[in-house]
VEXKEBA-133580 format. One record per atom (N, C-alpha, C): residue number from 1; residue in one letter; z, y, x. Coordinates in Angstrom, 3 decimals, m for minus. Atoms other than C-alpha are relative to their C-alpha. Example, Ala and Ser with C-alpha at 12.3 -4.5 7.8 and 13.67 -1.06 7.14 Angstrom:
2
[1, a, [0.000, m1.190, 0.890]]
[1, a, [7.800, m4.500, 12.300]]
[1, a, [0.000, 1.200, 0.900]]
[2, s, [m0.060, m1.190, m0.820]]
[2, s, [7.140, m1.060, 13.670]]
[2, s, [0.730, 1.090, m0.770]]
***
This chain:
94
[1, x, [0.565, 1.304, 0.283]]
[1, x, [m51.147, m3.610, m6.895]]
[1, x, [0.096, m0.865, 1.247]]
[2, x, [0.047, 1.096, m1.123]]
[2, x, [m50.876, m6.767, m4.585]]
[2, x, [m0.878, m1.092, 0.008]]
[3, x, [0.563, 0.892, m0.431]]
[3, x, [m53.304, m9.120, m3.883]]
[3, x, [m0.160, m1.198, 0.769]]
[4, x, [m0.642, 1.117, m0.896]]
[4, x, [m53.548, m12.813, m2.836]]
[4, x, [m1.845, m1.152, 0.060]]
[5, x, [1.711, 0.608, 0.064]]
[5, x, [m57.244, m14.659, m1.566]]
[5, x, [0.686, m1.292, 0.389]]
[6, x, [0.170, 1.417, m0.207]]
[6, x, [m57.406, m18.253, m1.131]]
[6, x, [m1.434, m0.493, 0.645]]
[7, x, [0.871, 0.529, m0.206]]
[7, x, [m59.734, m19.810, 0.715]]
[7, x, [m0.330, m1.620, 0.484]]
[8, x, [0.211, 1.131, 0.767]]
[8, x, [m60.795, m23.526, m0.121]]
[8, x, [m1.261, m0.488, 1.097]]
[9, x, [0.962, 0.527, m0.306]]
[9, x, [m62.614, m25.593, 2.691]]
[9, x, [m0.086, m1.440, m0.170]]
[10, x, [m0.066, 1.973, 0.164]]
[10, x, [m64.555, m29.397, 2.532]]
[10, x, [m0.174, 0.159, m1.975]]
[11, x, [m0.411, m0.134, 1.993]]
[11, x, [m64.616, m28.665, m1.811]]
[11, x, [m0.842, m1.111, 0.125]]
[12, x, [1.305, 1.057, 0.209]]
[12, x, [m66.100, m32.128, m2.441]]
[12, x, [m0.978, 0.439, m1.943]]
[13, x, [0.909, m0.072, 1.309]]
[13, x, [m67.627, m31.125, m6.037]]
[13, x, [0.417, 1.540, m0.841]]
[14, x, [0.026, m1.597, 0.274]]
[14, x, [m67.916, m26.982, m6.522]]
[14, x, [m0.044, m0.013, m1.536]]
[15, x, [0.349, m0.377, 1.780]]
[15, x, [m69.095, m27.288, m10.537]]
[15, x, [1.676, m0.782, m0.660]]
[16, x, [m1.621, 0.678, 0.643]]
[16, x, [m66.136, m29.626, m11.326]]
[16, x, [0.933, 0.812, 0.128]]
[17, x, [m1.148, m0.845, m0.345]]
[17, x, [m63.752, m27.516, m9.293]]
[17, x, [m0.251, 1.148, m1.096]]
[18, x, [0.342, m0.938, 0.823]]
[18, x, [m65.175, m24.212, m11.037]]
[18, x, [0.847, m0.696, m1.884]]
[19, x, [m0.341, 0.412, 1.550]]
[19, x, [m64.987, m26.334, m14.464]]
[19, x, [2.128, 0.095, m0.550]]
[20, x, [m1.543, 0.627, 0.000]]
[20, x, [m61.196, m27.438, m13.970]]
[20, x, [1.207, 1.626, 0.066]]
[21, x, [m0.658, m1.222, m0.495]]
[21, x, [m60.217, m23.824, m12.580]]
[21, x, [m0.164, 0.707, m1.185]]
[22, x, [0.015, m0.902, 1.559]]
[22, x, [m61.555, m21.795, m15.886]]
[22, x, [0.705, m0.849, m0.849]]
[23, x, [m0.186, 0.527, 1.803]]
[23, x, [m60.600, m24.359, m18.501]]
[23, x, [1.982, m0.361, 0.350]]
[24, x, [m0.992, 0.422, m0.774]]
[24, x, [m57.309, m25.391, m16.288]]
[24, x, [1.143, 1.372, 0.441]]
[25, x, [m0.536, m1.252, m1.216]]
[25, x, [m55.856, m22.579, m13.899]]
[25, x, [0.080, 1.480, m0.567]]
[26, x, [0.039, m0.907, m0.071]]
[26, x, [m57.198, m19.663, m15.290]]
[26, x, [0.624, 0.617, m0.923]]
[27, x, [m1.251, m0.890, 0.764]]
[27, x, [m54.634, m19.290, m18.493]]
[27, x, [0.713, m0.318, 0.232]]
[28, x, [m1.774, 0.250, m0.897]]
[28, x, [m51.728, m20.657, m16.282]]
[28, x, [0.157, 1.433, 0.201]]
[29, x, [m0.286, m0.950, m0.920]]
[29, x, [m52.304, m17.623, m14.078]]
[29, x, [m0.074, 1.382, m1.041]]
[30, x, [0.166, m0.780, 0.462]]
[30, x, [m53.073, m15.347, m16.768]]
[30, x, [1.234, 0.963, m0.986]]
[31, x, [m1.607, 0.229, 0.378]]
[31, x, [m49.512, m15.870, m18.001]]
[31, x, [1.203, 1.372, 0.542]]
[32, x, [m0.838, m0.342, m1.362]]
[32, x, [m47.867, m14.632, m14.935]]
[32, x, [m0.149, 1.369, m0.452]]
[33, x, [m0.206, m1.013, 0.059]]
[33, x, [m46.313, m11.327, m15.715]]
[33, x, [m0.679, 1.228, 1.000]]
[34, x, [0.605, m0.840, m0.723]]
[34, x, [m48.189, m8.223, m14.207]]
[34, x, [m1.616, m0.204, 0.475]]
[35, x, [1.292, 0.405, 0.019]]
[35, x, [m51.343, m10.258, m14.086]]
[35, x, [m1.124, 0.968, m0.204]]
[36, x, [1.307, m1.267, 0.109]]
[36, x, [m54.631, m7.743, m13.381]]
[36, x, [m1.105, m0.984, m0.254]]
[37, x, [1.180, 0.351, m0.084]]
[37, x, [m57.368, m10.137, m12.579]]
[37, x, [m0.107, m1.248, 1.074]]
[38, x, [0.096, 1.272, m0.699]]
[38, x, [m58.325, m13.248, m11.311]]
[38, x, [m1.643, m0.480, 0.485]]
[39, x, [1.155, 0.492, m0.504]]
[39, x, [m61.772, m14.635, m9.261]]
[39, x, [m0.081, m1.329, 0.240]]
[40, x, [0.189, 0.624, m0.839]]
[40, x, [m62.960, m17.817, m8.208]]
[40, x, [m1.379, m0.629, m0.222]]
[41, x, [1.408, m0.212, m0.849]]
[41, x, [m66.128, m17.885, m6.336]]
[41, x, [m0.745, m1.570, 0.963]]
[42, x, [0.914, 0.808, m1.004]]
[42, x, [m68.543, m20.669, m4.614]]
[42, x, [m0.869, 0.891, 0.756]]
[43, x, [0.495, m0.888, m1.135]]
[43, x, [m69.300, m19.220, m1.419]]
[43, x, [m0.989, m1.159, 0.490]]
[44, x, [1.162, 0.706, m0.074]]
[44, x, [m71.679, m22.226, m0.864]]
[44, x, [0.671, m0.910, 0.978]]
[45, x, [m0.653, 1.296, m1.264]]
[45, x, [m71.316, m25.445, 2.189]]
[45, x, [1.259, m0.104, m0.771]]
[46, x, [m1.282, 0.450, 0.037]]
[46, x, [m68.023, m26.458, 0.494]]
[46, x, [1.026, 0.544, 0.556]]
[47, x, [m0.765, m1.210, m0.174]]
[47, x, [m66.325, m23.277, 0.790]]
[47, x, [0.034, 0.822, m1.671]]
[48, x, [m0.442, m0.258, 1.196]]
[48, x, [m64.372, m22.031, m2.248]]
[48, x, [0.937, 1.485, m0.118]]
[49, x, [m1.218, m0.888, 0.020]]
[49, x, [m62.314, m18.704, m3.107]]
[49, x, [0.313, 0.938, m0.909]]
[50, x, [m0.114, m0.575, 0.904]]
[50, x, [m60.398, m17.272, m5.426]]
[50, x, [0.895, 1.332, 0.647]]
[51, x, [m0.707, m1.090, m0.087]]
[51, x, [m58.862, m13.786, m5.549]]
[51, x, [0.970, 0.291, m1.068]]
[52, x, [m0.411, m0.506, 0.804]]
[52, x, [m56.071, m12.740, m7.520]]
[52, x, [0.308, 1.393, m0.022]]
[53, x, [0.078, m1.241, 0.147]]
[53, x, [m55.009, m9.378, m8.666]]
[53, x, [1.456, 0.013, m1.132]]
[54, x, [m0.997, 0.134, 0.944]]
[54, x, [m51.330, m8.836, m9.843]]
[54, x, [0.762, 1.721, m0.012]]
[55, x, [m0.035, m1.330, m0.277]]
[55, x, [m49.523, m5.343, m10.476]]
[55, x, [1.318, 0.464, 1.229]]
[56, x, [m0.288, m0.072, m0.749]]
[56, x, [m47.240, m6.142, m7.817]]
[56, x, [0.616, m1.276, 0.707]]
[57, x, [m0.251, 0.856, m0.986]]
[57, x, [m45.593, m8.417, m4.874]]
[57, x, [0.279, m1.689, m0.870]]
[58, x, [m0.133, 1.251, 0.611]]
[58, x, [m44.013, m11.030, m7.793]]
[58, x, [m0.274, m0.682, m0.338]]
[59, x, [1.131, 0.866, 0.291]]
[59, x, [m46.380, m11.896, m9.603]]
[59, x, [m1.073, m0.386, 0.865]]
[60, x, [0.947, 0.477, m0.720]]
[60, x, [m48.737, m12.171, m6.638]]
[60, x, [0.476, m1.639, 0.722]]
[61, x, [m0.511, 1.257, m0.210]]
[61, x, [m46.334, m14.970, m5.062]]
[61, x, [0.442, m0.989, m0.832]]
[62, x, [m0.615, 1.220, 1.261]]
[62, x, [m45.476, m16.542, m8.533]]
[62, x, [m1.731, m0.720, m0.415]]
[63, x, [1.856, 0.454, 0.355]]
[63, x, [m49.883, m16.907, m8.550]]
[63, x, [0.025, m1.291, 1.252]]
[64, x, [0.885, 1.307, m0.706]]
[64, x, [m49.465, m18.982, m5.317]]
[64, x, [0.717, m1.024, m0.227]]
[65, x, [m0.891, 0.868, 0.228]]
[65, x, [m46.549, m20.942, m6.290]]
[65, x, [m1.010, m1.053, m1.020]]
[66, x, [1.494, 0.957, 1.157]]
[66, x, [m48.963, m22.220, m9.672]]
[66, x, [m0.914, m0.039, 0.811]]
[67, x, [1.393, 0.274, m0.415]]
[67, x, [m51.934, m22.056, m7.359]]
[67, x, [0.600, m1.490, 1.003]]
[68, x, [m0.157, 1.092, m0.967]]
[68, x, [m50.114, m24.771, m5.166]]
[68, x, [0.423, m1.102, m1.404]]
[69, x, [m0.505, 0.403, 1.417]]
[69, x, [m48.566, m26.423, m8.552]]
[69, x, [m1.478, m0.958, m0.104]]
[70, x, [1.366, 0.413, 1.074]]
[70, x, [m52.023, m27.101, m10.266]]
[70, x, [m1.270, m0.815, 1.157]]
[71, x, [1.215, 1.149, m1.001]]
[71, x, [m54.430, m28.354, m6.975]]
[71, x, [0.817, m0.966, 0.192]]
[72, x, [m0.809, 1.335, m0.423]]
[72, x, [m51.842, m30.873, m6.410]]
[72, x, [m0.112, m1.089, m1.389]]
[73, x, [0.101, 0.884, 1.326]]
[73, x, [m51.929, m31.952, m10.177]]
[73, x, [m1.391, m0.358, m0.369]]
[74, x, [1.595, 0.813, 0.717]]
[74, x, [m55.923, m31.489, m11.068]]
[74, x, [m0.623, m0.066, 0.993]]
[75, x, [0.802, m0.027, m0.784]]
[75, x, [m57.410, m30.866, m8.047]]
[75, x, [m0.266, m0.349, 1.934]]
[76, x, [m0.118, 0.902, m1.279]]
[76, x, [m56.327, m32.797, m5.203]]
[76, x, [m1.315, m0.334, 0.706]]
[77, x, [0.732, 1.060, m0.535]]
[77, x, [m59.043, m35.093, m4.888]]
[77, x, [m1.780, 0.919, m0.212]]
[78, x, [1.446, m0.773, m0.467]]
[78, x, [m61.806, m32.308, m4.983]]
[78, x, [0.100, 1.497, 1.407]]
[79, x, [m0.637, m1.112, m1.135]]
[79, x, [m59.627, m29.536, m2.494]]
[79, x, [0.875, m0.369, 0.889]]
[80, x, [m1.108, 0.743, m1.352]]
[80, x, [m58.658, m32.039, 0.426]]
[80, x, [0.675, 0.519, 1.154]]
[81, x, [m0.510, m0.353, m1.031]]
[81, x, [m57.942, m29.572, 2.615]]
[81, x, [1.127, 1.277, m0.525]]
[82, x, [m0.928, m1.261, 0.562]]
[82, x, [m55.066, m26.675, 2.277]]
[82, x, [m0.600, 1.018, 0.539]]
[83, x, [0.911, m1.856, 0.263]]
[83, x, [m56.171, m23.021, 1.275]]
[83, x, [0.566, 0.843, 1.382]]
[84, x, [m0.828, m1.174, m0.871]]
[84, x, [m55.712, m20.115, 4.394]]
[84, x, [0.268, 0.932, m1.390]]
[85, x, [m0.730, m0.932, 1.303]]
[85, x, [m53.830, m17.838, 1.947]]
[85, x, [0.012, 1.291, 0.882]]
[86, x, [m0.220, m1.786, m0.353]]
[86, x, [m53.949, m13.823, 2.816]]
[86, x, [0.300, 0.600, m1.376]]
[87, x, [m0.683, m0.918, 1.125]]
[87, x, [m52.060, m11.442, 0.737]]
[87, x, [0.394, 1.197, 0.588]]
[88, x, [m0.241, m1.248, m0.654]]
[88, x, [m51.063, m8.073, 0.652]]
[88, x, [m0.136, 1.171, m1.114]]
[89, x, [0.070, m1.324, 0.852]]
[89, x, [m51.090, m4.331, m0.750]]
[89, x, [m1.313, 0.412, m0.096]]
[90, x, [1.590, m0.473, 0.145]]
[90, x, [m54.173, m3.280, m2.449]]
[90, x, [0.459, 1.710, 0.194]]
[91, x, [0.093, m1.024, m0.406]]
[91, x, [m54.874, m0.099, m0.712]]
[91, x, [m0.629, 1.225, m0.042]]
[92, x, [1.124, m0.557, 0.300]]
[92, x, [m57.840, 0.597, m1.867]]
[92, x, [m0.680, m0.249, m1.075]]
[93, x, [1.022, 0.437, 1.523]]
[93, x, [m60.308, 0.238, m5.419]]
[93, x, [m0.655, 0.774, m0.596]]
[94, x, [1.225, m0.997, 0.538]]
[94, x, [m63.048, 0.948, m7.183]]
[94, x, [m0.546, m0.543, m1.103]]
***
């Protein structure tokens, strides 16, 4: 499995974002071949982050390709700043 976090600072409006990301984002990504599982979390202060969960490297980079895709189209003007992105081999689970 491969994994890919996003993290989302400055979020001017957390419930909107949330709203836009489930009803929006979350059957784009659900699409994406090998697709395990998807998060996204209000960590509070205008800090945002989602996790994905794909069953390997392709689909994890075809999640950030749409994850860059879709804030540019719905969510620009609530995620002004660009995500630190970490990815990688899940190594570990439970």
């Amino acid at each position: 499995m491969y994994a890919t976090v996003r993290r989302y600072e400055g979020v001017t409006d957390p419930a909107e974002a949330g709203r836009r990301v489930s009803e929006g984002f979350v059957p784009l990504i659900s699409q994406v071949p090998g697709f395990v599982a998807y998060y996204w979390v209000d960590a509070g202060d205008g800090v945002m982050l989602s996790t994905s969960v794909f069953d390997d490297q392709a689909g994890a980079e075809e999640s950030t390709r749409r994850a860059g895709d879709f804030v540019r189209e719905h969510l620009a003007s609530l995620l002004p700043n660009p995500p630190q992105v970490t990815a990688g081999e899940v190594v570990a689970s439970g």
